[in-house]
N, C-alpha and C positions, 0 to 999 in steps of 0.2 A: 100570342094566342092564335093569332091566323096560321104561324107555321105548325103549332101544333094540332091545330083541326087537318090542315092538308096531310100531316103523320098519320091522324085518324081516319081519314081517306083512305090514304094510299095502304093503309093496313086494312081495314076493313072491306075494302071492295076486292078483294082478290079472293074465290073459293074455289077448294078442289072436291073430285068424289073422292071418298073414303069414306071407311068403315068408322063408326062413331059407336065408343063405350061410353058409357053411363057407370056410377054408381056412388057408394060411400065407404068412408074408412074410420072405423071407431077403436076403441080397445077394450077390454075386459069390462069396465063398467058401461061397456054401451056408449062413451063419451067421445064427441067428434074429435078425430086428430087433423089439426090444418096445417098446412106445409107437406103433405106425405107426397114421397113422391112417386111415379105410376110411369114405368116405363114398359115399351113393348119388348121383350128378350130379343136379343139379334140384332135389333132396329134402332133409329135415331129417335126415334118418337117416345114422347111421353108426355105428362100433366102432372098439376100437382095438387091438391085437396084446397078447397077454399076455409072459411072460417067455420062451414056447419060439417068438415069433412066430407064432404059431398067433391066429384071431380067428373070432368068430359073427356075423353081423349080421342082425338081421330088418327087414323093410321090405315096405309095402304098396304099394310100387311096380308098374305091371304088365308084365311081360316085353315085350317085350327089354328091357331097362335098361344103364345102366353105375356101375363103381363108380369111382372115382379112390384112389388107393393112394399117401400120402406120408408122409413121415417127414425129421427135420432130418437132413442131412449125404446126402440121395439123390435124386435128381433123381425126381420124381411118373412115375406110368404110370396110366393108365385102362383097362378092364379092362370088355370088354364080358358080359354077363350074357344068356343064352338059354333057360336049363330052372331049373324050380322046385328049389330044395334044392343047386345047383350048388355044386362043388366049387373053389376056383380056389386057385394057388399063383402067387405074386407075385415077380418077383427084381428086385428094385430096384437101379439103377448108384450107384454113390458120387458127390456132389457134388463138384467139385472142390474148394471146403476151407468153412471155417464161417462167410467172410465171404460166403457164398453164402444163409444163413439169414436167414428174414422178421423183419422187426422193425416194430412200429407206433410206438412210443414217440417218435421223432427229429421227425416230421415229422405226426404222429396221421394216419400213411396208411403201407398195407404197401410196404414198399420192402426190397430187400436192405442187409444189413450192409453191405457195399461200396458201396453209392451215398448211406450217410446222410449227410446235409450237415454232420453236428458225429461229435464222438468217443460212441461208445456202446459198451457192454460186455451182451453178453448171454447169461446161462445158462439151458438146457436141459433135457429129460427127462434125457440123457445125461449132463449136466455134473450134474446133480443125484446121479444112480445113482453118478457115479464121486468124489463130492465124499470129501474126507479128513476132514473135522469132523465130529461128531454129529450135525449137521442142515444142512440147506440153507441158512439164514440165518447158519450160523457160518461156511459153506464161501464164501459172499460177499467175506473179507479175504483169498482167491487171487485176489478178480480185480483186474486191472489198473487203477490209478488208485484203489483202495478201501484207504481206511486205517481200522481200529478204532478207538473211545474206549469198553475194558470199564472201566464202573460196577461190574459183578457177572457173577456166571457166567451169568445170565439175563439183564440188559441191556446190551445193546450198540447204538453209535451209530456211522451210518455218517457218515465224516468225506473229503471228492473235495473237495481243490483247498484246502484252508487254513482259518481263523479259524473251528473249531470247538470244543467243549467236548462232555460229555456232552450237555448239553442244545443238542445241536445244529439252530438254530430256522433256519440256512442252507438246509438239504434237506429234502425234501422226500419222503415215500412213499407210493403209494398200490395199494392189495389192491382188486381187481377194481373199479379205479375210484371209492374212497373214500378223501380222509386219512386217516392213522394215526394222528396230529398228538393229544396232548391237549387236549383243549380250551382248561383254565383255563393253561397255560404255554406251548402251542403248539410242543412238540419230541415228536420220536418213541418210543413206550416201544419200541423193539425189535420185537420179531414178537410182542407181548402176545396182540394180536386179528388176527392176521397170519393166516396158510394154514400149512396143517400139510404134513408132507413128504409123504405122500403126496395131496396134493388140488394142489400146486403143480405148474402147467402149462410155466410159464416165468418166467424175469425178467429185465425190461430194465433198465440204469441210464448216465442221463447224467450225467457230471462234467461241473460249467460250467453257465454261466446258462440259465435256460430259461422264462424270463418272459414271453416272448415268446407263447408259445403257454398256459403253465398258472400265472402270474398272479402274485402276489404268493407270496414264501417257497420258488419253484425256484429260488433264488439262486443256489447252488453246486451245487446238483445235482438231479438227482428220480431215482424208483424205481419201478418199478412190477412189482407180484407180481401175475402171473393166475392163477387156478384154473382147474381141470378142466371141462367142460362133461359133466351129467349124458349128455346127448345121446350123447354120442362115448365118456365113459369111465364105463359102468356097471358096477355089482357091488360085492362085498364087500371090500373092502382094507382089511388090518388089520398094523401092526408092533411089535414090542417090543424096547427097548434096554436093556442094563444093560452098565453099568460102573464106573469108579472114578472120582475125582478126587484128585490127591497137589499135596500145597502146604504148604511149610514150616510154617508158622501154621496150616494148619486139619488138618494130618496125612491121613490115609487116607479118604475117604467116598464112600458108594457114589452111585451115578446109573442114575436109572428114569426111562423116558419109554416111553410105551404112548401108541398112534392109531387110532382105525377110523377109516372110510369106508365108507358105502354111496351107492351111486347106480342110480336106477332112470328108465329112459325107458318107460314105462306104455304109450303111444302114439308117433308121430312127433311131436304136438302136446303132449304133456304129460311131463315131469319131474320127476324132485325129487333132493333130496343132502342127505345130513346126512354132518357131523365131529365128531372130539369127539377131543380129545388131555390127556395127564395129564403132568407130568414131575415130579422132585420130586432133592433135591442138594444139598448142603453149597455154604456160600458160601467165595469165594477171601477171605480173613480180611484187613480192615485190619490192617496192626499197626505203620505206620510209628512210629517213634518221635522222628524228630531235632523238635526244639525251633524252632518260628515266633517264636522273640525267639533272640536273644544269648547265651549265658554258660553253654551246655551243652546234653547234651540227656539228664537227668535234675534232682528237685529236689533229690538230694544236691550238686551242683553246681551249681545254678540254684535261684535260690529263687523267679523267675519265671518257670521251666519251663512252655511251652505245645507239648505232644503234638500231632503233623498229628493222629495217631486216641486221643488220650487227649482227653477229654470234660469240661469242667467246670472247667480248668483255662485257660482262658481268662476265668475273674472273676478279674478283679487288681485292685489299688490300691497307690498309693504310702504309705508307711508314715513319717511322718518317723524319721528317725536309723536306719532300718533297711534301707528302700528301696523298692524293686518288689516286690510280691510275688503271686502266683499260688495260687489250691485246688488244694488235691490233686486230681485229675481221676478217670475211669475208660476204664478202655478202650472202645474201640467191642466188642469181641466181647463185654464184660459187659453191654450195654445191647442187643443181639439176641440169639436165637436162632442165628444163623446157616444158618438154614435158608431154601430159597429151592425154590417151589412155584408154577405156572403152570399154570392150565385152562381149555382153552379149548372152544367149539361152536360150530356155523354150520349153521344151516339155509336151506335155498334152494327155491323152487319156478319150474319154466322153463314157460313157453307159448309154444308158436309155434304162434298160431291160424291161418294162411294157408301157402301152399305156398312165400314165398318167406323170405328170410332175418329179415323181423321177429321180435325175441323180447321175450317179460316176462319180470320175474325180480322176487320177490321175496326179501329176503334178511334173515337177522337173526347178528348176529353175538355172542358176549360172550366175555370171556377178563376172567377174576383170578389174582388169585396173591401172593406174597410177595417181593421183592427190596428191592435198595440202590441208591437213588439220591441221584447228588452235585453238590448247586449249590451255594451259597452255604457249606450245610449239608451232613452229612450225613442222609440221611431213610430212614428202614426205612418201606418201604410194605406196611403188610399188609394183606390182605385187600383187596389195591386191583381194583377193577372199573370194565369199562368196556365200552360194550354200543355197538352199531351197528345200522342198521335202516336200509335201503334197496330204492327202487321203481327198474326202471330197464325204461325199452323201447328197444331196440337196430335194427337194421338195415344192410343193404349199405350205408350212405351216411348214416347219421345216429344218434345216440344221443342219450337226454334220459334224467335220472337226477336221486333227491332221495333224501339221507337225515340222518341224526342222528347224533351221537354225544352221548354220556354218560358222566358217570363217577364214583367214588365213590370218596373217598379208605380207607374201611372204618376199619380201624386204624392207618392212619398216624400215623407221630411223628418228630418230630425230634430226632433223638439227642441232639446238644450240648444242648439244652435238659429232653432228660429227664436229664442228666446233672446239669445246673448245680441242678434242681430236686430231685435227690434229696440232693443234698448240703443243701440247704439246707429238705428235711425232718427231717435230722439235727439241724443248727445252721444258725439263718441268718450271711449274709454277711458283718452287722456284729458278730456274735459270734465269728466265726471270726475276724476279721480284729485282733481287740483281745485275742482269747485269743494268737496268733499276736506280735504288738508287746507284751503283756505277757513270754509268756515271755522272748523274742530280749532284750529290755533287761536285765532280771532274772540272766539264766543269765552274762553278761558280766559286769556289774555284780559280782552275788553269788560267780560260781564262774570267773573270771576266760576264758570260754572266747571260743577266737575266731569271725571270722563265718561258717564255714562248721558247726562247732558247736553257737554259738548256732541259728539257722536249725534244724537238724536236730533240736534239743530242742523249740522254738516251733514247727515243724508237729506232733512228736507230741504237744506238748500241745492245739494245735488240733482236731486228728485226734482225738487218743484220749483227751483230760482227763488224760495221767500226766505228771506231772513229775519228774525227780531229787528225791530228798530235801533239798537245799540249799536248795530251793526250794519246797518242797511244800507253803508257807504260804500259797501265792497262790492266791485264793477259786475256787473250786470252778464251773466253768462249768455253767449252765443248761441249757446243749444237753447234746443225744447224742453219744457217742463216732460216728466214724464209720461208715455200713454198709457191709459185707465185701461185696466179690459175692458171690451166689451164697447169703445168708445171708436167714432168713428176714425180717428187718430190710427188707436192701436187694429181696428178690422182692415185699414187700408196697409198699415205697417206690415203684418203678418199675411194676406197675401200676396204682398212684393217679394216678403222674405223666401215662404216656400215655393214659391215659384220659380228660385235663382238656386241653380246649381254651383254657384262660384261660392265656397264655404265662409269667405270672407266676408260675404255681404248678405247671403241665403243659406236655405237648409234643406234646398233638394237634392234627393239622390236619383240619380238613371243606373236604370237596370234592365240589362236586354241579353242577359247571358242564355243559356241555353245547354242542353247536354246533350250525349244523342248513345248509346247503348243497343248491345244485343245480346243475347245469351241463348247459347242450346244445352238440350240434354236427348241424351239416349238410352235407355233401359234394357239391360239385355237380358231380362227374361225369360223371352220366348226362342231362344238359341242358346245359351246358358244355361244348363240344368242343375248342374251342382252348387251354384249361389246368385244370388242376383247382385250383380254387377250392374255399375251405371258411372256414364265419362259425360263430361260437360264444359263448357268452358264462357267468359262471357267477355265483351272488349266495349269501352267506355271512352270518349270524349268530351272532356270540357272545352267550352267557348265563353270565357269572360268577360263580358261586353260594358261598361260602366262609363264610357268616357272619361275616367278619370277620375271620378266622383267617390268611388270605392276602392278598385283596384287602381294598382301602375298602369293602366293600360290607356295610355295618354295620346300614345300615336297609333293605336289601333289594338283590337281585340286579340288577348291573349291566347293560346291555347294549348291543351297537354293532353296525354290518353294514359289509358290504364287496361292492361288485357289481367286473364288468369285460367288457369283450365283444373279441372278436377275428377277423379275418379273414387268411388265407392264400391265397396263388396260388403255384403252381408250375406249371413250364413247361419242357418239352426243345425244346433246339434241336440244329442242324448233326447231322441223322441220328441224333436222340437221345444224342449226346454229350455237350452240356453242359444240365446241369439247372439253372435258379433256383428259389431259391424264396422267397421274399420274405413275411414277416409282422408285424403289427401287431396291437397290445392295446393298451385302455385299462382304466387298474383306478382305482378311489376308493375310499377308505375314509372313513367318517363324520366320521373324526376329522384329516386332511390331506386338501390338495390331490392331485386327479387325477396320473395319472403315466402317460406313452406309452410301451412297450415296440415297440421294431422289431427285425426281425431279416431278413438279408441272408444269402443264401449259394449259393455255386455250386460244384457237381461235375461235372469232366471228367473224362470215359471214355473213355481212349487206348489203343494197340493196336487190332491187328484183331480182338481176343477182346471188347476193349474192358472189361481188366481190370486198365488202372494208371490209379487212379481219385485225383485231385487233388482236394482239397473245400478252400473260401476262406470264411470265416464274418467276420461283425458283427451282435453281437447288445448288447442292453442289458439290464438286468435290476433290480428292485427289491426291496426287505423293507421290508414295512410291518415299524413296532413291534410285538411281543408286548404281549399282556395284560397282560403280567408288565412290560413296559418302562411298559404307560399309568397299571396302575390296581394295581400291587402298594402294601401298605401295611406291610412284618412288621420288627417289631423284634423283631432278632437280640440282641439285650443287646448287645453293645461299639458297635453300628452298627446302623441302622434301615436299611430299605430305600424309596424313595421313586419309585414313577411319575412319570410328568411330566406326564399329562391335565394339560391346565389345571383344571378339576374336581376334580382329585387331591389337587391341594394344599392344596387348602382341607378339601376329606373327614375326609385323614390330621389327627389331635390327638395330643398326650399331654401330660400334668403330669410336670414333672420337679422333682426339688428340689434346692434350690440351699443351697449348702454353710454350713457355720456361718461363714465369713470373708465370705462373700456377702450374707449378711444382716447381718451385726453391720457391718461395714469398706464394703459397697457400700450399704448399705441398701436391698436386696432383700426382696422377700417371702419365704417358706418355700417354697412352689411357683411353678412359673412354665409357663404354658399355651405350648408349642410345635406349631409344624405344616407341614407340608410348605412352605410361601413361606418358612420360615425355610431349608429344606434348599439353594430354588435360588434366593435373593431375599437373603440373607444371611448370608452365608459368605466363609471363608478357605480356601485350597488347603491342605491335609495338610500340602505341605513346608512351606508357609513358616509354619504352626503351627510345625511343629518344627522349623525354622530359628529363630524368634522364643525356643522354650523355650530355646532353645540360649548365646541370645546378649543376650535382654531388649529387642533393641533394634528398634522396632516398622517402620522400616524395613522389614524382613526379611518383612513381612505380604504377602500377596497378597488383594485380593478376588477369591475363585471366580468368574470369568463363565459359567453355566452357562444352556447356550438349553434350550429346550425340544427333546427329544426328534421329531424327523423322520425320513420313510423314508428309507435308504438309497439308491443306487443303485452300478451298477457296469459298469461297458465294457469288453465282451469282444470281442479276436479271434482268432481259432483258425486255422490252416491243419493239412493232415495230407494222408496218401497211403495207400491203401491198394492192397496188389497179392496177385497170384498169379503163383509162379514156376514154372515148370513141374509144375504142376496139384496138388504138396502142400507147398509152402512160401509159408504165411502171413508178411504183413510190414505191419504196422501202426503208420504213426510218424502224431506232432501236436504241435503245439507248440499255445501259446498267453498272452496277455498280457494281463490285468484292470486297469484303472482304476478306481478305488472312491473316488466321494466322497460327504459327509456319512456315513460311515463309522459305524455307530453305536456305542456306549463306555459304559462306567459310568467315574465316576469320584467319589474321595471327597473331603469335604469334611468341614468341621467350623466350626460357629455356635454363635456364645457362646449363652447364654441370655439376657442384656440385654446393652443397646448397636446400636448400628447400625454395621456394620463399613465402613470408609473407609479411605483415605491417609492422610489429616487427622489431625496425634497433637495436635493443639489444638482441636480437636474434641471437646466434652463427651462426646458419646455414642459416638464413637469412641474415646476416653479408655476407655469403661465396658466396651467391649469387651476390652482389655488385660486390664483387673482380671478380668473373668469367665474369660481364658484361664489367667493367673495361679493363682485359684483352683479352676483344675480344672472350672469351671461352662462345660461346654461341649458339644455331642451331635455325635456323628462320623454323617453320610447316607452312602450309596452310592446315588447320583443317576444317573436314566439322560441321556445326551444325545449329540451326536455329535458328533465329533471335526473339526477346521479342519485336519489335514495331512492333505497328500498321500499317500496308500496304494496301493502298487502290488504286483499279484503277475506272475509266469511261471514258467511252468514247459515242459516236453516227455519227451514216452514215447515207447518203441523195445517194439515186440511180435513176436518172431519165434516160430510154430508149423511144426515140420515133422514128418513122417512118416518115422523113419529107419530103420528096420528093419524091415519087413512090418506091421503095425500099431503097432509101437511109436509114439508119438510123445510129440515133446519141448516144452515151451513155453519160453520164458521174455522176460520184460517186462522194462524199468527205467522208472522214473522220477522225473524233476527237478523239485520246489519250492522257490519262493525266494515272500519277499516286500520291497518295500520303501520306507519313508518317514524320515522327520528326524526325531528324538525333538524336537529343538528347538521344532520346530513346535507340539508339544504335548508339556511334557512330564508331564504325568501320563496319558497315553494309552497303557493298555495293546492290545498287538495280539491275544494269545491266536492265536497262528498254530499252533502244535502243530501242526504238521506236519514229519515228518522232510523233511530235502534230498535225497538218498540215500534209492532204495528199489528193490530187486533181487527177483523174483518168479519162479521157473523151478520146472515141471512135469516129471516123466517118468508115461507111464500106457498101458495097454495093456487096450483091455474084453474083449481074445477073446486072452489069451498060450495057452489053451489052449483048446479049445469049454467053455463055460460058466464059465470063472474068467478075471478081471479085476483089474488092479489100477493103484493113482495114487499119485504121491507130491509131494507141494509141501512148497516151501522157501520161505521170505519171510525178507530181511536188511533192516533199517532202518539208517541213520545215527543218530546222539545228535543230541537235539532240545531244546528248552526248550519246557516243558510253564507256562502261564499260564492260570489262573484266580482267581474269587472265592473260592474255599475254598485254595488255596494253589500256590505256583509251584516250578519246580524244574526238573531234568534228567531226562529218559526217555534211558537210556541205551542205546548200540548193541545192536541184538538178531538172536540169529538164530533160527529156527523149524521145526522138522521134523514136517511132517505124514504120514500114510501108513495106508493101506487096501488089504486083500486084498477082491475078493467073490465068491462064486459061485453062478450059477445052478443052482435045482433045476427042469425045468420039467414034471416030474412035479407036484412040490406046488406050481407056479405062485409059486415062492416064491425070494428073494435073500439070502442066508447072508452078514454083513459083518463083518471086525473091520478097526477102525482104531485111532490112536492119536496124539492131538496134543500135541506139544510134545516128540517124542519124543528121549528123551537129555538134553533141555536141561534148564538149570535155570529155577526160579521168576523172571517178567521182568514189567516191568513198562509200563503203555500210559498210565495216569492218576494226576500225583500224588493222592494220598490215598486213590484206594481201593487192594484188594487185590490183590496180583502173582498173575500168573496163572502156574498149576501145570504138571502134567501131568494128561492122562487118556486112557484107552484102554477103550474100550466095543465090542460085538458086538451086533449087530439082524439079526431076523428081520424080514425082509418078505412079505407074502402079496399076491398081486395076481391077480383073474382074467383 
C-alpha cells in the first residue's frame, strides 16, 4: 500500500500549462459511449471517455487544432478545436456491424475484421464490460473456435483447432508483444503474468497456423492481449470482486479478486502505469476415483487399485501366489491445500521524445501464485514466480523489442511422489510389500479365509501392524503404522517430503530457467508505393536451470537459441477488390535443420459496398521440439521420462538393481548402470512386452524403432466468407483442412537391463533379454519422437450476429472438428485430439435495455469427446453451460455495478481427465473508472 500511495504522489504532484478540452461522446440514441477514444490529430495526446461518456483532454497543442473522436462499433468524426478550454459534444453513427473493427494480429498491419485473409476472432472494451465470466480471460471460451483444458480454477489452456493437452506447447500468447510461454516447458500458465481486467485494451486470436509470420510454436493458433496506453487511458481504476464457488468435492468457498490501476501522462512526451491485481479461491477438488488397472475401482475389490487422484498407489508389485498388488495411496486433496492464489504487477514507463508516433516503453512485469498443474503428474505449484522485463521502441512503420522471462518454481512438488514418499516414511516399500504376502498367505492358510478377505486383513496388517488373533503370532513389523491425513504424523511427513528435491525421498521440483528474445519488424509503406512490404526477423535463447530435478542439467544450466527472419508483401488489385498477400519465414533452431514457412492468401470484396468478402488461404506452419521433448530427464517411479537430444542420452544415468533370479539364474551383477541410449537404442514396444508376458513365446517381441525427435510440420488450407446483410446481420463461415507430418508423439517402451534386444531367439544376448523380461528386470521410458502416419484434421464454423429488437442482439456460432489417420500405421501413436466434434456457442445481450443497465447471457453445448493424455485417458462427456450478467452504470461514481453467474443451474462438468470438475460460481464486482 505505501508503494502504491508514493505512485499516487509521484503521479499526481507533477502539472504542466496546457490547453484543457472538456466534453462528451454519445451516439444516435443520445447513449454515453465509454472507452471512446479522443486524440489530438498530429500529436501524442489524447483521453478516453469515462462511464457516463464524458472525457478531459489537455494538450500543448496550439489553436486551431483538431481532435479525432473513435470508438469500436462507430464510424470516427474529427472535431475541429478554435478557443482555449472548448467545450465539444460528439454523436458518433454506429458502424455497420463488428466485422468493421481494426485488427493488427492477421496480417501485423491494421486491416478490418472483414478483409483479414484467415479466420480471426476479436474482443473488445465492450465484449470485455459485457463478458459473463469473472474475468476477461475466462470470458475467452464464448468465443468462436476457443475451447478450454481447466487444470484448476486459475489455469486454463486455450485449445483452437485439435491435439491439445493442458500443456498446450501448439499456441501460442503473447501480452503487449511478449511470450507468456514458460520457459523451462514452453506452454502457457494462463493469464499468470497476463493484463488485468481493467489495463486490457483488446484481444485478438487466430485458430490455425501462423508460422508464417510469428515463427516457431503459432502452430494451432496465437493470441495476443494489449494493454491500455498510459497516453490515451489515464487515472485511477480500481475493482473489487467477491463471490462464491460450489462444487461437489470442495463444497461452498468464497472468491476475492481486488485490481488497481493508475496511469499518468506527466507531459505529451512522457508516461508511466503501474498494476497490481490480488485473487485468492478454493480449488475445483480432484476426486475422480475409477481404478487405472482392471478389477474395480476400490482396494476392497481390487487389490491392485490405482486412483486417477488417489496418490501412491501406483507402487505395485507382483506377489507370488497372491498377485498384483498396489499401496494404499492418498487423495490428492490430502496432499494440498486446495487453495489457489495469484499476484500479479506491471510497471511501464512510455516516451515519445518527437512529435511523431515513435515511442519507448519500458516494462517489468511479475505475477505468483499457487495452482494445479497436470502433465505427466500431477503438480501443486506454489509459490510459483515468474517475472518479465522488456525495452521496446515502437513507430508508424516499425517496432524493435528485447526482453526476458524467468521463473521460479518456489514450492513446488509433485504430488504422486510426495505421496509414494510419505508412505514410505512410514514403512518402506519392501517392508510393506512382505508384511502385505505375509499376512494374505497366513489368514488363508491359518483361518481358512477367501481372496477377497485374505487381501483386506494383509493391507490392514500392512497399513496398520493389526492382525486377527489367529494370526497375531506373526513378528511384529519394524515400520509405522500408516499416517492419517490430516495427523500430525502425516503434516510433519509431507512437509519433509516437499521440501526435498532428491525424488527418492521428496517431491520438489527447482526451477530457474529463463528465456530471453528479440524481434523487429519494418513496414515499408511510406517508401514503397506499389504494395506494402514488411521484413522482420526475431532470435530466442533458452536457459534451463533445474538442478537436475527436471532436466539433465546436473552439472550446470543447459542452453540453446533459435533465430528466424521474414518478409511480407501485400497488394490490392481490380479497384481494391482483390487483396494478396503473400509471406515467407525462415526459422533454425540450434538443434535441427532450417525450416521455410510460406503463406498465401487472397480476399475479394464483392458488392457495391463491397462487403461479401471471400478470403482463400495456404499456409505451412512448424513446432520445434519443447525443452521438455530435448532435454527432460525425470523419473517418474513406474516410467522415466527421456529427451531425445542426442546429448540427452548420454546425460540421463541411473543404477537399477537387478532382481535376486537375475543375479543368481542370469549371472548379473547387483546393480546395473542404465541410460537414455538404452531408452531409444534398446527396447521393445509395450505391447509386444505384454504380448510376450502373455504367451512366453518370443515371437510376439517387437524391437522399438524410435528416431529421434524432429520438428513437426503441418499444411493448412482455409477458405471462409464473410458478409453484411442489410447493415446488422453478421455472417461468418470457414472451413478448413490441416496435413501434419512428422507429427510429434511420446511413446512407451520398455529395455530389459541386460541383453541386447533382436529377433534372433538363438542369439545369446537376445536370449538374455527374455530372461531379464521374465524376471521382471526391465525399465519402462516414455520416449519423445514422431510419428510415420498420416494425420489429418478439418474442420468448419457458421457465426451468425444480428440485432433483433432495438439493441438487443443475438449471436450464435457452431462448430465442426474431425481428425484423421490409420492406427495401423502406427500403432502405438497416441493423437491426444481432445477436441469435441460438436460445439454450439449462442449469445443474447443488451448494453443499454435501459440507460445505464445492461446485460449478456451465453450458452456453450459440446459433444462427448475422448480425452488422451500422459496422466490418463477417458471420456469428457456432453456438456452444457449457462453463463449470465446483469450490469449497471453509475456515472456519477464513474463506476459499473456487475453480478454474474457461471455455470448457472448446471451441474458439476468436466473438461480434463484427472483434474477437477468444474462447479458453479456467481460473483458481483465493482468497478471504478475515470
Amino acid at each position: 500500500m505505501r508503494v502504491y500511495l508514493l505512485i499516487m504522489l509521484l503521479f499526481s504532484g507533477m502539472a504542466f500549462a496546457q490547453n484543457t478540452i472538456t466534453g462528451s461522446v454519445t451516439d444516435g440514441n443520445k447513449q454515453s459511449i465509454p472507452g471512446a477514444n479522443v486524440v489530438v490529430v498530429g500529436e501524442n495526446s489524447g483521453a478516453s471517455t469515462d462511464f457516463d461518456g464524458s472525457f478531459k483532454l489537455t494538450t500543448n497543442a496550439k489553436l486551431p487544432f483538431s481532435v479525432k473522436v473513435s470508438a469500436v462499433g462507430f464510424e470516427s468524426k474529427t472535431i475541429s478545436v478554435t478557443a482555449a478550454n472548448q467545450k465539444i459534444n460528439v454523436i458518433l453513427k454506429d458502424e455497420e456491424t463488428k466485422l468493421d473493427e481494426i485488427v493488427v494480429s492477421a496480417s501485423r498491419t491494421p486491416e478490418r475484421v472483414i478483409e483479414s485473409p484467415v479466420t480471426i476472432e476479436r474482443m473488445g472494451l465492450q465484449e470485455i464490460k459485457n463478458t459473463t465470466a469473472a474475468t476477461f480471460y475466462d470470458g475467452l471460451e464464448n468465443l468462436k473456435e476457443v475451447n478450454f483444458n481447466t487444470s484448476s480454477i486459475s489455469f486454463k489452456s486455450v485449445n483452437t483447432r485439435g491435439f491439445a493437452t493442458v500443456a498446450n506447447t501448439r499456441f501460442m500468447q503473447l501480452v503487449d508483444g511478449m511470450d507468456n510461454s514458460s520457459p523451462a516447458l514452453n506452454f502457457v500458465l494462463g493469464n499468470l503474468i497476463g493484463v488485468s481486467d481493467i489495463d486490457v485494451a483488446s484481444v485478438e486470436l487466430l485458430p490455425g497456423a501462423s508460422s508464417a509470420l510469428y515463427g516457431a510454436n503459432a502452430f494451432n493458433g496465437i493470441m495476443f492481449m494489449s494493454s491500455k496506453s498510459p497516453f490515451t487511458n489515464e487515472g485511477i481504476s480500481v475493482y473489487y470482486k467477491y463471490g462464491q464457488t460450489s462444487q461437489d468435492a470442495a463444497g461452498t468457498n468464497d472468491y476475492n479478486d481486488f485490481g488497481i490501476r493508475a496511469a499518468k501522462a506527466f507531459t505529451k512526451h512522457f508516461a508511466m502505469k503501474a498494476n497490481f491485481t490480488y485473487m485468492e479461491a478454493s480449488e475445483w477438488i480432484a476426486a475422480d476415483k475409477r481404478s487405472m488397472t482392471s478389477g474395480g475401482d476400490s482396494h476392497a475389490v481390487n487389490q491392485n487399485y490405482d486412483g486417477l487422484n488417489i496418490y501412491g498407489d501406483e507402487v505395485t508389485t507382483f506377489i507370488p501366489n497372491v498377485g498384483q498388488v498396489s499401496r494404499t495411496g492418498y487423495r490428492e486433496q490430502d496432499l494440498t491445500d486446495n487453495k489457489v492464489k495469484s499476484m500479479k504487477a506491471d510497471f511501464s514507463a512510455h516516451i515519445k521524445p518527437w512529435a511523431d508516433d515513435t515511442e519507448f516503453i519500458l516494462q517489468y512485469k511479475i505475477g505468483t501464485g499457487s495452482t494445479i498443474y497436470q502433465g505427466a503428474n500431477r503438480y501443486a505449484l506454489k509459490d510459483f514466480l515468474m517475472q518479465q522485463g522488456k525495452f521496446e521502441v515502437k513507430g508508424k512503420n516499425f517496432f524493435g523489442r528485447v526482453y526476458f522471462t524467468s521463473e521460479d518454481a518456489g514450492n513446488s512438488y509433485d504430488m504422486r511422489f510426495a505421496a509414494w514418499n510419505v508412505n514410505r516414511a512410514a514403512k518402506s516399500d519392501q517392508e510393506w510389500f512382505t508384511n502385505y504376502a505375509t499376512a494374505y498367505q497366513y489368514a488363508g492358510a491359518v483361518m481358512g479365509t477367501n481372496a477377497n478377505e485374505s487381501a483386506s486383513i494383509a493391507r490392514n496388517f500392512a497399513d496398520y501392524n493389526v492382525l486377527p488373533a489367529a494370526i497375531s503370532f506373526l513378528p511384529k513389523p519394524t515400520g509405522s503404522p500408516r499416517f492419517e491425513p490430516g495427523s500430525a504424523q502425516f503434516n510433519s511427513a509431507l512437509a519433509t517430503v516437499v521440501a526435498n528435491p532428491d525424488l527418492t525421498q521428496g517431491a520438489k521440483f527447482i526451477d530457474h530457467s529463463k528465456l530471453y528474445h528479440s524481434d523487429v519488424n519494418y513496414n515499408f509503406r511510406d517508401i514503397i508505393k506499389w504494395a506494402e512490404v514488411q521484413v522482420g526477423g526475431s532470435w530466442r535463447k533458452y536457459v534451463m536451470d533445474s538442478e537436475g530435478t527436471i532436466f539433465t542439467d546436473y552439472d550446470g544450466p543447459i542452453e540453446y537459441k533459435e533465430y528466424g527472419a521474414y518478409a511480407q508483401l501485400q497488394k490490392k488489385f481490380l479497384d481494391d477488390r482483390l487483396k494478396f498477400t503473400g509471406s515467407l519465414r525462415y526459422d533454425k533452431s540450434q538443434n535441427f535443420d532450417g525450416n521455410v514457412s510460406p503463406r498465401v492468401s487472397f480476399v475479394y470484396s464483392a458488392g457495391a459496398s463491397k462487403n461479401h468478402n471471400f478470403r482463400l488461404s495456404y499456409q505451412t506452419g512448424f513446432r520445434n521440439p519443447t525443452t521438455q521433448d530435448q532435454y527432460i530427464g525425470l523419473d517418474l517411479g513406474p516410467f522415466a521420462l527421456i529427451g531425445s537430444a542426442p546429448e540427452n542420452l548420454d546425460r540421463f544415468q541411473e543404477t537399477v538393481n537387478v532382481s535376486a533370479a537375475g543375479q543368481s539364474i542370469a549371472g548379473q551383477p547387483a546393480t546395473i548402470n542404465m541410460s537414455g541410449q538404452n531408452a531409444y537404442h534398446n527396447a521393445y514396444t509395450v505391447a509386444s512386452v505384454q504380448a510376450f508376458a502373455a504367451s512366453a513365446n518370443p515371437g510376439d517381441l517387437q524391437v522399438a524403432d524410435i528416431g529421434l525427435v524432429k520438428p513437426e510440420q503441418v499444411q493448412a488450407f482455409e477458405v471462409g466468407y464473410r458478409t453484411v446483410v442489410q447493415n446488422d446481420l453478421s455472417v461468418d463461415l470457414n472451413a478448413y483442412y490441416n496435413i501434419y507430418n512428422d507429427f510429434m508423439n511420446t511413446a512407451r517402451v520398455i529395455s530389459p537391463y541386460y541383453g541386447t534386444v533382436g529377433t534372433d531367439p538363438t542369439n545369446p544376448a537376445v536370449q538374455q533379454t527374455y530372461q531379464a523380461l521374465a524376471f521382471g528386470d526391465r525399465r519402462v521410458y516414455q520416449v519423445y519422437t514422431n510419428t510415420t502416419a498420416q494425420i489429418s484434421s478439418f474442420g468448419f464454423g457458421a457465426g451468425l450476429s444480428k440485432k433483433v429488437y432495438k439493441d438487443f442482439e443475438v449471436g450464435v456460432n457452431y462448430n465442426y472438428a474431425q481428425f484423421n489417420f490409420d492406427q495401423q500405421d502406427d500403432p502405438d501413436f497416441v493423437a491426444g485430439f481432445n477436441t469435441p466434434k460438436h460445439r454450439i456457442k449462442a449469445s443474447l445481450g443488451n448494453a443499454k435495455v435501459i440507460k445505464n443497465l445492461g446485460f449478456n447471457v451465453n450458452v456453450r453445448w459440446n459433444s462427448e469427446y475422448l480425452w488422451e493424455s500422459s496422466f490418463g485417458d477417458g471420456m469428457i462427456p456432453e456438456n452444457t453451460v449457462l453463463d449470465a450478467q446483469v450490469n449497471y452504470a453509475i456515472p456519477k461514481w464513474k463506476s459499473v455495478v456487475k453480478v454474474g453467474a457461471t455455470n448457472l443451474f448446471g451441474k458439476d462438468y468436466l473438461q480434463v481427465i484427472g483434474a477437477g470438475m468444474i462447479g458453479q460460481m456467481w460473483f458481483a464486482s465493482w468497478t471504478i473508472n475515470p
